[in-house]
C-alpha positions as CSV (number, residue, x, y, z in Angstrom):
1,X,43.3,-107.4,179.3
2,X,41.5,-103.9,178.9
3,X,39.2,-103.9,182.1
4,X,35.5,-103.7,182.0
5,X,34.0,-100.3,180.9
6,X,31.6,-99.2,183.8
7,X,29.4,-96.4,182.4
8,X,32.1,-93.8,181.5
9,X,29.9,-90.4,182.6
10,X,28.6,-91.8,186.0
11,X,29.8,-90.0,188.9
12,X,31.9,-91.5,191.1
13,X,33.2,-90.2,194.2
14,X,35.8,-92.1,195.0
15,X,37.7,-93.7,191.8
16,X,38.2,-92.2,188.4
17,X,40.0,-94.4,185.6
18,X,43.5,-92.8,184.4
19,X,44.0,-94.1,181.1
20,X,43.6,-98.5,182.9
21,X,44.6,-97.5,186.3
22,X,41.9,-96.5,189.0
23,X,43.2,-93.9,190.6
24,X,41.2,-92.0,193.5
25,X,39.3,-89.3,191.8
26,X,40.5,-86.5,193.0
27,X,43.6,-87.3,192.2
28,X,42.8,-87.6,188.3
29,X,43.1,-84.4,187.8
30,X,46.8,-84.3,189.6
31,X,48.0,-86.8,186.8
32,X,46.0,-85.1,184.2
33,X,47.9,-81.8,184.4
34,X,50.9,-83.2,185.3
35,X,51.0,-85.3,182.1
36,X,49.6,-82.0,179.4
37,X,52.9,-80.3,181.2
38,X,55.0,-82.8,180.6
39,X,54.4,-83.1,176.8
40,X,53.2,-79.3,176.7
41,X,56.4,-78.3,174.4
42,X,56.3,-81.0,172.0
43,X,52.2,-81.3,171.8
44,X,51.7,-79.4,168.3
45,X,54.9,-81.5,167.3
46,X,53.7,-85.3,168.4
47,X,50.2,-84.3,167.1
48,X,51.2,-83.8,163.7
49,X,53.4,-86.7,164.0
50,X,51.3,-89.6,165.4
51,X,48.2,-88.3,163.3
52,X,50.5,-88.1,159.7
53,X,49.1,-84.5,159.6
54,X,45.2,-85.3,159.5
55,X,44.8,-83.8,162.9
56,X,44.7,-80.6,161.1
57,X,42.2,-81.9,158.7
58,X,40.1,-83.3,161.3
59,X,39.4,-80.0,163.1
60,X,39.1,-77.8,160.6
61,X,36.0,-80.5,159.9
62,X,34.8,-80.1,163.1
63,X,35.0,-76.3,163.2
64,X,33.2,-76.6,159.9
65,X,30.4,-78.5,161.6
66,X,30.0,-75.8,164.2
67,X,28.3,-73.7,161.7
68,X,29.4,-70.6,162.9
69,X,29.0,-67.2,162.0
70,X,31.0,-63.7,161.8
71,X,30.6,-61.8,165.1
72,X,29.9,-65.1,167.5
73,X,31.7,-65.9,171.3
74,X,32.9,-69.1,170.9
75,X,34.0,-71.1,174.3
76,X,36.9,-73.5,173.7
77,X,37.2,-75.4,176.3
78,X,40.2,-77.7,177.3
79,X,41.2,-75.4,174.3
80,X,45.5,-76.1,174.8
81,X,47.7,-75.0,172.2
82,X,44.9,-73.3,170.2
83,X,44.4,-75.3,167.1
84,X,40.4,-74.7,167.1
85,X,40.3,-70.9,168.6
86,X,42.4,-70.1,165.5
87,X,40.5,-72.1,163.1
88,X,37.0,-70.4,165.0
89,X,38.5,-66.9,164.5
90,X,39.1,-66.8,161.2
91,X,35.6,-67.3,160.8
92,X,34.2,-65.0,163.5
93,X,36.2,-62.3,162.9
94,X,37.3,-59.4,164.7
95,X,34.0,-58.4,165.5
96,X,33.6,-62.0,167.3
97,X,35.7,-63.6,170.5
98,X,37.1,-67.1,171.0
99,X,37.8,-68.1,174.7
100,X,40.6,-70.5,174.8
101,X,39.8,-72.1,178.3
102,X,42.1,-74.8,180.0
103,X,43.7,-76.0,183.4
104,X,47.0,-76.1,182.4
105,X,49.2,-73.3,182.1
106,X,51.9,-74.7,180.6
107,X,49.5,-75.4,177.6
108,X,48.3,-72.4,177.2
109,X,51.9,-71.1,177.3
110,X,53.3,-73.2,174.7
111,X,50.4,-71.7,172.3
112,X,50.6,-68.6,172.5
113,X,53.5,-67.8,170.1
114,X,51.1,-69.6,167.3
115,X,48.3,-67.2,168.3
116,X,50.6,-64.3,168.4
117,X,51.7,-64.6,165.1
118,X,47.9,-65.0,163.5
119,X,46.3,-61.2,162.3
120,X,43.3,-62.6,164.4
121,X,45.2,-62.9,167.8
122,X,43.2,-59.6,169.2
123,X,40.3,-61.7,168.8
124,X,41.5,-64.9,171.2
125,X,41.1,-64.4,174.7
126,X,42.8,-66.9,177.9
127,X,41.6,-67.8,180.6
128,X,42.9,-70.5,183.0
129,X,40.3,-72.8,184.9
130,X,38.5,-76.1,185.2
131,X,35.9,-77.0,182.8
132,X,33.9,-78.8,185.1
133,X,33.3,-75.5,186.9
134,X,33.5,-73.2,184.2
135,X,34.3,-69.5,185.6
136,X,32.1,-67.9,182.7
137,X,27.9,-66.6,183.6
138,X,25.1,-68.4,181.5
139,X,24.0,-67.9,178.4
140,X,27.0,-66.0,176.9
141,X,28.3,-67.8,174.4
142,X,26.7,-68.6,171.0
143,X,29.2,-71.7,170.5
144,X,31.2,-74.0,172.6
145,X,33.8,-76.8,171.1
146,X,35.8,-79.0,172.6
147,X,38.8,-80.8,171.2
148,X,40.4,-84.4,172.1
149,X,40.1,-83.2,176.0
150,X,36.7,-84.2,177.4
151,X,37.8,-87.9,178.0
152,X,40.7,-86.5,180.1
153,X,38.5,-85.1,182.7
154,X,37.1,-86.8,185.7
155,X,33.3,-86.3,185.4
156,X,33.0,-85.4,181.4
157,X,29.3,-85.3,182.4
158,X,29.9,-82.1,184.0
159,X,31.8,-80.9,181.4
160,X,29.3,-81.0,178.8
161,X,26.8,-80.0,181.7
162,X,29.1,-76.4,182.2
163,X,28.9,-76.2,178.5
164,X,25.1,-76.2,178.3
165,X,25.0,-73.8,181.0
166,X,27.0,-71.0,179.4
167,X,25.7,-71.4,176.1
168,X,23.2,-68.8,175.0
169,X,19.5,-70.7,174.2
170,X,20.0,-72.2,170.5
171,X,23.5,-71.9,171.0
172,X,25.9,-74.7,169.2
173,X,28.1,-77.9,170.9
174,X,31.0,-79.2,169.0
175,X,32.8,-82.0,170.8
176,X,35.7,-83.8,168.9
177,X,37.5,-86.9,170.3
178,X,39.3,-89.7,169.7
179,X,37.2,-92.9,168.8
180,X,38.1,-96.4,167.7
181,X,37.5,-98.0,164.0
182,X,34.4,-99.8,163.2
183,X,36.5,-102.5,160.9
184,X,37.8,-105.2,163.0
185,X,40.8,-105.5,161.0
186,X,41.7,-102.2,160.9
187,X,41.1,-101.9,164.7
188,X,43.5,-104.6,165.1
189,X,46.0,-101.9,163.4
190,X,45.3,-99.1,164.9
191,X,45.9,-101.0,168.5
192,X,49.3,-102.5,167.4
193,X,49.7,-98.8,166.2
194,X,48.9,-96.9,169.1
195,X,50.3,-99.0,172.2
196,X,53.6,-99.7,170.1
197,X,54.4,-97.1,168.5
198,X,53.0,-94.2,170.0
199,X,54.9,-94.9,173.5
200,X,58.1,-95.6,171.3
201,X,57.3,-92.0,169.6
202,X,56.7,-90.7,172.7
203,X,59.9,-91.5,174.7
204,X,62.4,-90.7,171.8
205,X,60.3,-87.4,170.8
206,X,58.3,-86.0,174.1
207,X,61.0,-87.3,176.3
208,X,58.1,-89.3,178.1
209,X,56.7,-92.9,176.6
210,X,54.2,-93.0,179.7
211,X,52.3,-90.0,178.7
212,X,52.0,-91.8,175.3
213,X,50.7,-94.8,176.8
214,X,47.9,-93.1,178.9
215,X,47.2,-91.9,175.7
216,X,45.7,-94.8,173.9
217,X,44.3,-96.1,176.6
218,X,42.2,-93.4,177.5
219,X,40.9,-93.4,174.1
220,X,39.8,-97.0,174.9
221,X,38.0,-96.4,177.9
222,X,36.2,-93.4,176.4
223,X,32.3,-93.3,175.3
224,X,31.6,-95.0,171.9
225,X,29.5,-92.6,169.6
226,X,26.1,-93.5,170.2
227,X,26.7,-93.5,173.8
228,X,27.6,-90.1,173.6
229,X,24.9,-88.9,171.9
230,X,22.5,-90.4,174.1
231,X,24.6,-88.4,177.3
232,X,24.0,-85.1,174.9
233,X,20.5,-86.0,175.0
234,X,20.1,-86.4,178.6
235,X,21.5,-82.7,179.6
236,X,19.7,-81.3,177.6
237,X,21.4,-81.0,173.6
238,X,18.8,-81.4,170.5
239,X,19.5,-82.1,167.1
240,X,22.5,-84.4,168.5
241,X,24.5,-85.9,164.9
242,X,28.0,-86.6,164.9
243,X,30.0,-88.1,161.6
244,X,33.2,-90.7,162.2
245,X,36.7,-89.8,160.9
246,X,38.8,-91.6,159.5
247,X,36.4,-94.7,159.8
248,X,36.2,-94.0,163.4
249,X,39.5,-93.3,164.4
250,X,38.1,-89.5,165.5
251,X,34.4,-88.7,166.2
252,X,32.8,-85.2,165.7
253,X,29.2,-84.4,167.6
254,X,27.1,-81.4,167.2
255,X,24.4,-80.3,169.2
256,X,22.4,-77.5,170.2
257,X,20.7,-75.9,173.7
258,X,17.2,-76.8,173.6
């Protein structure tokens, strides 16, 4: 039985959830890396896989969303494998910048090569950190985007908060994450989907079906839309929208510093 949702953004100090497990908080972030290291070689690979490909389509949607504009400094944050930095460059340009910002390095590592090989790569920047302490000074960037990471960390309250805080005044939030399907019956599918076959997947591609359990269940335990709106509200985000994927499978929400 999935366990009772507290409130998913309150800060707790002594217990985090890790995918159904409570684990003690500061220990999430222990299992968090270890498990992006663990499937850091195959993530491009199992995405593609497990999504049939619309992965792609979903972010490029989501970058679309961002509304951004040649010349802008972009922040992308829990930014992996680069997916969205490259999709953001092509549209800010060489005169612009893309941060790709993440804790784990073997992420970052297993990106690169992609980023290498794009005519843009001059334009995508690392740096290795946590996002909820960002190591970046206020009101720098004219965008920040997130992508399926800010239900993997501990407080994703303070996430969002460091986002705020960097962003220049009328600057842009794009947050896209995994959601669940407003049809029952296709809900009912995607569960025997995702806690079947994505562990099997997992173990005979990634080497590790655990990682592809966590998974799922994280996506579970994670903010519904409108509850995440209402968070983007209260630190401080207007003009708050976000459109359902997929009929809900992913989420995209866009917001901007008041």
């Amino acid at each position: 039985m999935t366990p009772t949702k507290a409130n998913n953004f309150q800060n707790q100090e002594e217990t985090a959830y890790f995918g159904y497990r409570r684990v003690p908080a500061g220990e999430k972030g222990r299992l968090v890396r270890k498990h992006f290291t663990t499937v850091a070689a195959r993530y491009d690979l199992m995405n593609t896989l497990l999504s049939l490909g619309l992965h792609h389509l979903w972010k490029r949607t989501a970058v679309k969303m961002l509304g951004l504009k040649p010349g802008d400094r972009v922040l992308d944050v829990c930014g992996g494998t680069g997916d969205l930095a490259l999709l953001a460059a092509r549209i800010v340009g060489r005169a612009g910048r893309v941060l790709i910002y993440d804790i784990n390095r073997a992420m970052l590592a297993a990106g690169r090569p992609k980023v290498a090989r794009s005519p843009l790569a001059g334009s995508i920047l690392y740096l290795q950190g946590d996002a909820e302490r960002l190591s970046c000074a206020d009101n720098i960037f004219d965008a920040a985007m997130v992508g399926f990471g800010i239900r993997n960390l501990t407080r994703p309250d303070a996430g969002f908060r460091e986002m705020h805080r960097v962003l220049k005044p009328g600057g842009r939030l794009m947050c896209l994450e995994f959601s669940q399907p407003t049809w029952a019956w296709f809900r009912w599918l995607y569960d025997l989907y995702s806690f079947y076959f994505m562990p099997l997947a997992g173990r005979i591609v990634a080497g590790s079906s655990q990682a592809y359990t966590y998974l799922p269940e994280s996506i579970r335990l994670f903010a519904k839309p409108g509850e995440l709106s209402a968070l983007l509200e209260d630190l401080g985000f207007s003009q708050v929208r976000y459109r359902r994927l997929i009929n809900g499978i992913a989420a995209v929400h866009v917001g901007v510093k008041s």
